[in-house]
Structures are given as C-alpha cells and as structure tokens.
Phi, psi and omega in degrees: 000337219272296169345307198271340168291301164323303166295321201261350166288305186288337169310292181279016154270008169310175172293323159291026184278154193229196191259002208255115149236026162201134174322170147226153168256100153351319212014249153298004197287014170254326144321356193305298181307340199207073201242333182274335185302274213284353151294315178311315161309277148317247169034281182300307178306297162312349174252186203047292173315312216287335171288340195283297188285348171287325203291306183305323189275329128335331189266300175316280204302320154306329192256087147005285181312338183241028150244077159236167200304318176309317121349306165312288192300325192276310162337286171309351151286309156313322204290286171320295184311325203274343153308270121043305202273318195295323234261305217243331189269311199281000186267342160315316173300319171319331180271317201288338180288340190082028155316166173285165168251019180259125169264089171320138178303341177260286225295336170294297175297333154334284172297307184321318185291317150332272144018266176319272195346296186272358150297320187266346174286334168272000123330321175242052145253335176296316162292357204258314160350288183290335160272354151294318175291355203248314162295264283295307196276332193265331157238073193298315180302309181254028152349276202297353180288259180340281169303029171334179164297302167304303219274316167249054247184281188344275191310303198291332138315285207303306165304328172263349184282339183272329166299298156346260182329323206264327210256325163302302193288349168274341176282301216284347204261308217284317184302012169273339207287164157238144193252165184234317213250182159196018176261118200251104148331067169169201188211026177178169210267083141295155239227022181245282187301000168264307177292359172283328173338342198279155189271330162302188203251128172247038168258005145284325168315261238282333178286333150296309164299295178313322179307305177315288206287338169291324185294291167284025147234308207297314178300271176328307171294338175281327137328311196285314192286309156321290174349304215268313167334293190281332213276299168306317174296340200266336158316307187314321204283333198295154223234313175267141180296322187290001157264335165291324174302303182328279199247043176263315183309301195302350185251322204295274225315307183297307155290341151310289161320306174323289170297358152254350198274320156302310186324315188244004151272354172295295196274348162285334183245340180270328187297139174313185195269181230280142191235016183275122184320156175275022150278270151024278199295272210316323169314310177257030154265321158315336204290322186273012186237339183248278194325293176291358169264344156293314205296338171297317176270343213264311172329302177296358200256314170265339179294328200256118182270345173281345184298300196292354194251343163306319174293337169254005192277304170309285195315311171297330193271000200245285176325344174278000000 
C-alpha cells in the first residue's frame, strides 16, 4: 500500500502536473431525486457482497472438506473482489448522502490503480479457475498431481502479478497526461473517463487502452472458452447421464460468473470509443462494480452443494 502511494505521488510531481489538484465526480447527478433509493440500495447489495464473501472465505478456511484446489481459487477470489468493492463503493455511498464528490489526484491514481490491479486479477483467477476444472474432469487420475499446492500458489501469483504490472503501466500512462478539466463523468477514477479530462489529444492513450484490455479479457477467455471445449466433449464421452449431470453441476457455478463477469467487462471495455450516454455508461459499470461482485457468493453459496452443506456443517457446530 505504502508503494502504491509512493507511486502514485511521483506521478503528480512529473513534468505534466498541471495546477488541477483535485477531481469532482459527476456521479449520480441526473439521477437527484432518487438518490437516497439507490443509496439504499447500493447500500443493502454492498452488505450482501461483503458478508457473502467472508462467510465464503471463512467457511473454505475453517471446513476441511473445502481443501481443495477449486476452493483454493475460489477464496482467493472472494478475497479479491472484496478489496476490488472496498476501492470503490464506499466513497460512492458517500456521494449519494451529499458528501463531499471531490478527489485528489493521487487519491484518484490511487484508485484507479486498486481498481485495476484486482479487475484483472480476477480475471485471470477465473481463468486459473476454468483450468482447474479442465484437469478435474479431463485428467481425474493426476489431479492431485498436477493441481499441487506450488502450482496453484503459482496461478494465483501469476494473476496478481499481471493486475500489477497492468495497473502500474495504465496509471502511470494515464497520470502523465495534463487535465484542463476536472469534473469526472462517472462516479469513480475509471481510466476512460479520466482520461477524457486532458487537455491533448489521447488516441495513444486510449489505443493503449483498448491493447491492454484485449490482452486481459480476450486471452483469458480464450483460455477459459478451450477448457470448456475439452471440458464438454470429455463430459460427452461419459456413458451415464448421472455422471454427466455429476460433472456439468461441478462446472455450472464457475461459468455462471464467468459469462458475466466477461460479459459486462467486454462491453465496457472492447467497444469502441463509447457512443453510449453517460447513464448508459454508469449502467454497465455498476453492473461490474455492484452486480458482479454479488453475484461470486451467491451462485457459490445457493448454486454449491459442498458450500451449502459446509454452511451447515458450521452452523450445526457452533450450536451443539
């Protein structure tokens, strides 16, 4: 954290620091009436996110029976998202009550780099994820082999180190910039809407931006979308439907996150630049910012039957 401070301070002492030293976030401000609604709202979601994902990390940590590799990956994910929520929503609630909407520019690069880091690391915890599942069902026999203890250490280093590496060269890409403006169309330092702010021309920016985001959603999925491949013809193959059912159950929760969580980071982020309203827009960044962070416990929670018999498994034990 001290780093990321460190870092995101020498950004604005550079040769572009401009006299503009602090953002406003536009937020919600079309929206004014019915503004105390979508605190409550938000509000009620974000307890929901945040309780889902301790129970969920708590539970894998506490219950044997959830030490496994699959588990592993899902903890570390929950783990991620609740930083990843924590970044962004409570200064958000904060805005919708008639808080101050104002940022400092390194509290902006700040986020943003937070922001970044743990979008893209659950991405590719989603992919270390879709290859777990890809030995489970295609090599069953060298699992436990494979899906060591190093190896999946490995993948999950590997996933925060590319949010890293990805989250430094994009701040620091974007915070060179010199802004003119300071009103941020959005209702957090998302790196489209900061960057319209500059006073130069940004279509190396944005050209940079759109590469990045192809290397970290197109790449991932296309890993996950083989996986699923080999994962279904090797189902196919299997001779009772009640095995086939067995390990298609064992897949559906994880492609449920999936398709959405690429899904509404795809139209946010792969599309050209945005020909959408700025209502539009803040729609599908709640959607990835409120929606999809819900949605990782609660699939796992009502979708998963070792999650739920783990929860009662607790439940029963604290009562006895």
């Amino acid at each position: 954290l001290l780093l990321c401070f460190r870092f995101c301070d020498d950004l604005m002492k550079g040769e572009n620091y401009t006299i503009i030293t602090e953002f406003t976030f536009q937020g919600f401000s079309s929206f004014h009436e019915h503004q105390m609604t979508l605190f409550v709202v938000f509000l009620k979601l974000y307890i929901f996110t945040l309780a889902g994902n301790v129970i969920i990390v708590t539970i894998i940590r506490i219950d044997r029976h959830l030490h496994t590799p699959m588990y592993f990956f899902l903890s570390m994910l929950s783990t991620s998202e609740t930083v990843y929520t924590l970044v962004i929503l409570p200064r958000m609630l904060s805005s919708l009550v008639g808080m101050s909407q104002s940022i400092s520019l390194a509290g902006c690069a700040t986020q943003m780099f937070f922001f970044v880091t743990f979008g893209i690391t659950n991405c590719f915890l989603l992919t270390a994820m879709g290859y777990d599942r890809y030995v489970a069902i295609c090599n069953p026999l060298r699992y436990t082999i494979i899906m060591n203890k190093r190896v999946c250490f490995q993948l999950v280093g590997g996933a925060f180190s590319i949010g890293l590496i990805v989250a430094v060269t994009q701040v620091s890409a974007v915070f060179r910039l010199p802004f003119c403006a300071t009103k941020v169309a959005h209702f957090f330092c998302d790196i489209r809407p900061v960057m319209k702010l500059s006073c130069i021309d940004i279509t190396v920016n944005e050209i940079l931006t759109l590469i990045i985001s192809v290397l970290v959603l197109v790449v991932p999925m296309g890993l996950i979308f083989i996986s699923y491949v080999l994962i279904i013809s090797t189902i196919l193959k299997i001779a009772s439907a009640e095995g086939r059912k067995k390990a298609f159950a064992t897949c559906a929760s994880h492609l449920t996150v999936v398709i959405v969580h690429y899904g509404c980071a795809s139209i946010a982020y792969l599309k050209p630049k945005s020909e959408n309203t700025r209502d539009e827009d803040q729609l599908i960044s709640v959607t990835y910012t409120v929606i999809t962070p819900l949605l990782n416990p609660v699939v796992y929670t009502l979708r998963n039957k070792e999650v739920r018999d783990a929860l009662y498994r607790a439940i029963c034990r604290k009562h006895s």
